[in-house]
Backbone as CSV, one residue per row, in Angstrom:
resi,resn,N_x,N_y,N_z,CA_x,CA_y,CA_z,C_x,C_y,C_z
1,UNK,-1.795,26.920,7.035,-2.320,25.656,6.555,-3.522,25.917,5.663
2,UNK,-3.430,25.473,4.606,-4.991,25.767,3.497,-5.812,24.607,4.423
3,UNK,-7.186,24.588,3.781,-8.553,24.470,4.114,-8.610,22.952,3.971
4,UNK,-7.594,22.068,3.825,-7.842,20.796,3.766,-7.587,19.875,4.914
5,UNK,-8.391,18.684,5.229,-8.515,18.213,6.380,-6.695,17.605,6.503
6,UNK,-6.407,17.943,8.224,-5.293,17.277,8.517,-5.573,16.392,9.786
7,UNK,-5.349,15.684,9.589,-5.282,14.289,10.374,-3.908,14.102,11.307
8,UNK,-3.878,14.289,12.532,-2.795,14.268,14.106,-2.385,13.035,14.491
9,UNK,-1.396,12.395,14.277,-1.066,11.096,15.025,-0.487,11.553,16.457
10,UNK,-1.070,10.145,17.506,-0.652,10.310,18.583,0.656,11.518,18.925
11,UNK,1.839,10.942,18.407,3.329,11.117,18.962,2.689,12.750,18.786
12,UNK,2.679,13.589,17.638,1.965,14.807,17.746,1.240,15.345,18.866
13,UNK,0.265,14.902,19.348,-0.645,15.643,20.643,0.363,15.258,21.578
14,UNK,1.297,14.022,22.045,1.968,13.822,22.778,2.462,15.071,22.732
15,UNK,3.478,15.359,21.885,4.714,16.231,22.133,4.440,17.897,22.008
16,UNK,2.808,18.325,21.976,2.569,19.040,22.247,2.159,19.874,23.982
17,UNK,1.898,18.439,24.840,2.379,18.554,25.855,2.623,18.238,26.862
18,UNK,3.927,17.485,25.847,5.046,16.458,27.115,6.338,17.871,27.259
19,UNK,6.971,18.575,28.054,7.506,19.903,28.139,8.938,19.386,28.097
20,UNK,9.168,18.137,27.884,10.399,17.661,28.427,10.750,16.914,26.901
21,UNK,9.823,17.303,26.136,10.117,17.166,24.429,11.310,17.900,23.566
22,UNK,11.775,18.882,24.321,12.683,19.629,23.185,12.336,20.370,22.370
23,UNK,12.944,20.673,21.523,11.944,20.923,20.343,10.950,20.444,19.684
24,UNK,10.141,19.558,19.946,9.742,18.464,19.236,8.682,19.326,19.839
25,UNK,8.395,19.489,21.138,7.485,20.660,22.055,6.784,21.387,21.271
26,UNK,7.856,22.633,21.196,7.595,23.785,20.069,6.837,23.461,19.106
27,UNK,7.598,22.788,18.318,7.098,22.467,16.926,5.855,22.197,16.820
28,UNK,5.341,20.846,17.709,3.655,20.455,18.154,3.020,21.357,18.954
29,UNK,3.456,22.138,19.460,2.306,23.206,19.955,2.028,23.924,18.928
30,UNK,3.276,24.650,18.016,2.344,25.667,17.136,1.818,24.630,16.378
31,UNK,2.098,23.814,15.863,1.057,22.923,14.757,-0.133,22.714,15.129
32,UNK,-0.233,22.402,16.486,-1.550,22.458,17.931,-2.576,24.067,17.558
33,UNK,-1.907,24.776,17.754,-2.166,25.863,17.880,-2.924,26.449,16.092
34,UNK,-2.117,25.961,15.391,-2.528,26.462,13.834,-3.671,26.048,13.631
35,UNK,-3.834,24.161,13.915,-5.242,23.806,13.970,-6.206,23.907,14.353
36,UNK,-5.753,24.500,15.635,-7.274,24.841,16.307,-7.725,26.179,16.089
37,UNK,-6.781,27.450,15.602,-6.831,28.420,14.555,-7.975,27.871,13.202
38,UNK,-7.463,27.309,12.821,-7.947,27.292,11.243,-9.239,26.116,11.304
39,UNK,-9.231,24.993,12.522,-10.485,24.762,12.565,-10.312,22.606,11.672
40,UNK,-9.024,22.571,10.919,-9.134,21.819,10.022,-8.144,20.032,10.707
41,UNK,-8.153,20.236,11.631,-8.082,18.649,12.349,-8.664,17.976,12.329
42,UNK,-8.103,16.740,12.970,-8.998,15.501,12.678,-7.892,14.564,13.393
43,UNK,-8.666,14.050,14.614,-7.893,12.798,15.405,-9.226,11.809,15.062
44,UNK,-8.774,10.591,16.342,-9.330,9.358,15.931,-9.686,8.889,17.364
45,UNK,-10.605,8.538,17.768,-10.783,7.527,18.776,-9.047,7.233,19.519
46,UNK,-8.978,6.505,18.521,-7.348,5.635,18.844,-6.479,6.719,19.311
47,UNK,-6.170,7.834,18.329,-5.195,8.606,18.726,-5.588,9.024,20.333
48,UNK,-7.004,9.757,20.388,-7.053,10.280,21.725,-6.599,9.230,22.819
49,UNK,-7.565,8.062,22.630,-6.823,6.798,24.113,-5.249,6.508,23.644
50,UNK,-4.695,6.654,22.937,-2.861,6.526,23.142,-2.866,7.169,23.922
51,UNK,-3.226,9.197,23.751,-2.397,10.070,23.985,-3.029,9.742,25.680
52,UNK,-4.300,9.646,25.713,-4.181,9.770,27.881,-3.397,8.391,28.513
53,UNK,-3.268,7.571,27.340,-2.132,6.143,28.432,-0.648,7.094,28.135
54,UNK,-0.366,7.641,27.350,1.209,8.436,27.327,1.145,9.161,27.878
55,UNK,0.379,10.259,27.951,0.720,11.461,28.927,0.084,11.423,30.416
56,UNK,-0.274,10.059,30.933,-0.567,10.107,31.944,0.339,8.965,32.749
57,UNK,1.145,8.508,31.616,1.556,7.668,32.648,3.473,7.274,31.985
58,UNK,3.354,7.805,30.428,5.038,6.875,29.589,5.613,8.346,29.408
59,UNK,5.493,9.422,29.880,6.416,10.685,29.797,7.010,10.913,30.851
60,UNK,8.251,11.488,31.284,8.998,11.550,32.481,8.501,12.405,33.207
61,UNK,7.200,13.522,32.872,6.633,14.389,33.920,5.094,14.110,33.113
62,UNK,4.465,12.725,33.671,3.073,12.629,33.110,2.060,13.966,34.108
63,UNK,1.014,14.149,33.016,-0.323,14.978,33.365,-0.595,14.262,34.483
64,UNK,-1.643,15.065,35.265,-2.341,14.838,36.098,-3.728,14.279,35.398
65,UNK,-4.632,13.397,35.926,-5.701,12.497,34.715,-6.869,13.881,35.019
66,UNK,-6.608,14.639,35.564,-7.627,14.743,35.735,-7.628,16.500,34.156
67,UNK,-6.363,16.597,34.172,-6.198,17.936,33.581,-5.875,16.832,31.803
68,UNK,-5.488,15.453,31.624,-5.379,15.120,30.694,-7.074,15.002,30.387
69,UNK,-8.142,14.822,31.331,-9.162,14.313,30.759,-9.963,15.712,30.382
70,UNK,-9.342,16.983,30.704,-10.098,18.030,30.510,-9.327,18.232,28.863
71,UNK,-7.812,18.281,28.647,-7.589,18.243,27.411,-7.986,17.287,26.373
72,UNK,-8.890,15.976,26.513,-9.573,15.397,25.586,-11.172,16.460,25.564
73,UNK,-11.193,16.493,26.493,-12.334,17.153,26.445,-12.453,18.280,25.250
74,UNK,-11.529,18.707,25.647,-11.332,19.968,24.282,-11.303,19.390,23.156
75,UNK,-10.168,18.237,23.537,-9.892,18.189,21.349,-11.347,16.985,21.115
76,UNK,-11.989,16.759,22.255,-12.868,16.152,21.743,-14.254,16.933,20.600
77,UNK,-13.734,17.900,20.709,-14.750,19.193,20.018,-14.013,19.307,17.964
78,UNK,-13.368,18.866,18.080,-12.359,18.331,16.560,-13.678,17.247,15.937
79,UNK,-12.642,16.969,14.543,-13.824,16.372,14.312,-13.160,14.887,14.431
80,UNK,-14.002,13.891,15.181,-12.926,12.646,15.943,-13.603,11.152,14.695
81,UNK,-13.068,10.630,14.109,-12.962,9.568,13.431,-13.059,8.451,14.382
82,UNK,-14.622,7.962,14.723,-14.934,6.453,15.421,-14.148,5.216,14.383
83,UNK,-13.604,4.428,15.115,-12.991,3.353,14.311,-14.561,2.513,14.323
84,UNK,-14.332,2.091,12.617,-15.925,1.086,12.601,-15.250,-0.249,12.184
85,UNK,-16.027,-1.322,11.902,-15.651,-2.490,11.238,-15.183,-1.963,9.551
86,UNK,-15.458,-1.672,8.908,-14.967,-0.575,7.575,-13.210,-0.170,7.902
87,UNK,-13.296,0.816,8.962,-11.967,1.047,9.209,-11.171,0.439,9.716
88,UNK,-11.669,-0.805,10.136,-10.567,-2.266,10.699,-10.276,-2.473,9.791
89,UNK,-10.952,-3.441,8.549,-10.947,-3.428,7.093,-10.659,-2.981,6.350
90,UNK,-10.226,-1.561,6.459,-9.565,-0.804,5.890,-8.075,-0.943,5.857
91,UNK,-7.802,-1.368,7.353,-6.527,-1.084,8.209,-6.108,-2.146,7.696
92,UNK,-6.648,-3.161,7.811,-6.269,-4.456,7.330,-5.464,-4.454,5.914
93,UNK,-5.824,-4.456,5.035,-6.026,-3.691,3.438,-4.637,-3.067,3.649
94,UNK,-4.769,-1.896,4.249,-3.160,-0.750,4.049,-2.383,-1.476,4.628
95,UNK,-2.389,-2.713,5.783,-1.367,-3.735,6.579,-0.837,-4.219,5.679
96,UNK,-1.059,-5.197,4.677,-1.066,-5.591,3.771,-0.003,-5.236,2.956
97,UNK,-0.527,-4.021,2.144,-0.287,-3.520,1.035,0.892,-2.962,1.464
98,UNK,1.110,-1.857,2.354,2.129,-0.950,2.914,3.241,-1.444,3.650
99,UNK,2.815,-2.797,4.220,3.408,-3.276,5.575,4.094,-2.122,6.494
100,UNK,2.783,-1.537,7.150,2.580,-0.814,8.354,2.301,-1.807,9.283
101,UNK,2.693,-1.234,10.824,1.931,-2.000,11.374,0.732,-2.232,11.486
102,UNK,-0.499,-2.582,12.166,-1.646,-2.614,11.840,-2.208,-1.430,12.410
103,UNK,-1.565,-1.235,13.787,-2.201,-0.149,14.392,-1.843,1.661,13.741
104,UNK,-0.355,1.496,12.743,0.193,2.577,11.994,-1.220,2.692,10.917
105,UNK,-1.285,1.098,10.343,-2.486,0.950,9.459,-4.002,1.942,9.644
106,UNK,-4.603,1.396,11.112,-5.069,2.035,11.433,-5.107,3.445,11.651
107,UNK,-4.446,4.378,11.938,-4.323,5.383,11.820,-4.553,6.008,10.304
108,UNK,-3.764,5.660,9.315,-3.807,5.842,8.301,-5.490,5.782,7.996
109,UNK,-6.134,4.717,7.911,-7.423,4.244,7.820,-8.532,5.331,8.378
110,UNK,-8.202,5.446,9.740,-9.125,6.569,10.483,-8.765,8.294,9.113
111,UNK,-7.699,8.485,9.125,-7.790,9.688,8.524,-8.460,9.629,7.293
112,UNK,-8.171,8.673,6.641,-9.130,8.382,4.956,-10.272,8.440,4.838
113,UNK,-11.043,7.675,6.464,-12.811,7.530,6.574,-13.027,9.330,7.077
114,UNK,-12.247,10.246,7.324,-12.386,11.327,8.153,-11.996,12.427,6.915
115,UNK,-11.505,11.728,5.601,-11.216,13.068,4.239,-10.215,13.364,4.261
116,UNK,-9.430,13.135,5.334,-7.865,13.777,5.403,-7.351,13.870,4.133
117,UNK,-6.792,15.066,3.973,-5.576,15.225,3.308,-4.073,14.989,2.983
118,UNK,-3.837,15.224,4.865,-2.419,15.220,5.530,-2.341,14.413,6.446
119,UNK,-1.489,13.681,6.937,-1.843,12.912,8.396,-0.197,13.551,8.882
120,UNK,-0.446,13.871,9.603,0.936,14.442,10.103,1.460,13.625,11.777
121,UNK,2.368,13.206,11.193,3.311,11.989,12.203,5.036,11.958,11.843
122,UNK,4.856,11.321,13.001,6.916,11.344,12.854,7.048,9.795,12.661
123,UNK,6.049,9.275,13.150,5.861,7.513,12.941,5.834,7.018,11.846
124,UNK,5.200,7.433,10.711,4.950,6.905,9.237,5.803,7.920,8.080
125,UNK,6.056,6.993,6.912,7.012,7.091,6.211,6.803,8.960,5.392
126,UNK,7.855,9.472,5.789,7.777,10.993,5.484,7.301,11.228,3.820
127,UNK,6.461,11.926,3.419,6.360,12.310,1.726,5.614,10.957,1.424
128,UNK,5.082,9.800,1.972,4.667,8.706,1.535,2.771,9.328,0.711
129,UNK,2.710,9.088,-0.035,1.179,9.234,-1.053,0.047,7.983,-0.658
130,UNK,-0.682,7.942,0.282,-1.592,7.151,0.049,-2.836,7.222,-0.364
131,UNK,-3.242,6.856,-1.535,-5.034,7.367,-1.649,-4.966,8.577,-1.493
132,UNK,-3.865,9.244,-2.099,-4.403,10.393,-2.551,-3.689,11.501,-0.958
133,UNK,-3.666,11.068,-0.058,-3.041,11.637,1.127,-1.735,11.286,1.709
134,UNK,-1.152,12.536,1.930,0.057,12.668,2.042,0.848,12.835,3.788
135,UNK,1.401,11.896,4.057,1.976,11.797,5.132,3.322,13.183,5.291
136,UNK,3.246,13.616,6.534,4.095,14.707,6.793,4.366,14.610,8.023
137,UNK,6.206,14.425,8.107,6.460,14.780,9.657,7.182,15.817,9.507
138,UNK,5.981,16.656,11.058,6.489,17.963,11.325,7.640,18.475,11.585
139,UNK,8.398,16.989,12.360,9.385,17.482,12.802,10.488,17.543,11.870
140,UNK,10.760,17.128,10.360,11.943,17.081,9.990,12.032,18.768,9.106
C-alpha cells in the first residue's frame, strides 16, 4: 500500500475477525495486517461502535466484550475521525448528491475530514471517485 491515507469501513474490521467469514476472513486480516504495517489507516468513531454491536453480538460466533473492547483499544491507537457537526453536514451533502444512505454518507464524510485517499468497503459503490477519493472493495 503507498503512503496515502486509507480509510476501513465497518464490514472490513468485521470480517477481519468474524472466523466464520470465509474468505472474506483472509482477505481482511491481511488488509488488517498491511495497515497496521505501514501505519496509514483511518477508522471513525462510527465504524469502531458498529464493529463492537457486530462482533459482539450479529456474528454466529460473537467476541467476548471484554476481548472486543481490548481490540478497540488497539485500533483505537489509528488515527480515529470524531464525527463533528461539519461531518453530519457533510454527510448530509454526499446523501443528497450520491444517494447513499446517510449513515454510508457518513462514512464517506468521516474519511474526507480524516484525508483519506481510499475508503475501502464492500458496502459502497466499487471504483466510485468522490472528492478526489476512491472507494475500493477488497473483496472483489
Amino acid at each position: 500500500m503507498s503512503g496515502d491515507k486509507v480509510f476501513v469501513d465497518t464490514n472490513v474490521l468485521v470480517y477481519a475477525y468474524d472466523i466464520d467469514a470465509g474468505h472474506k476472513h483472509q482477505i481482511a486480516l491481511n488488509v488488517m495486517k498491511d495497515l497496521w504495517r505501514s501505519g496509514i489507516g483511518i477508522l471513525s468513531t462510527q465504524t469502531l461502535q458498529e464493529f463492537f454491536v457486530t462482533v459482539t453480538g450479529k456474528i454466529s460466533m460473537p467476541l467476548d466484550i471484554a476481548l472486543a473492547e481490548d481490540i478497540l483499544r488497539k485500533l483505537s491507537k489509528w488515527d480515529v475521525v470524531i464525527n463533528t457537526m461539519a461531518t453530519i453536514f457533510e454527510a448530509i451533502e454526499l446523501h443528497e448528491r450520491y444517494k447513499y444512505s446517510f449513515w454510508d454518507s457518513l462514512i464517506v464524510a468521516s474519511a474526507l475530514a480524516g484525508g483519506a485517499k481510499t475508503i475501502l468497503s464492500e458496502d459502497l459503490s466499487d471504483k466510485h471517485n468522490i472528492k478526489g477519493m476512491v472507494i475500493k472493495n477488497p473483496f472483489r
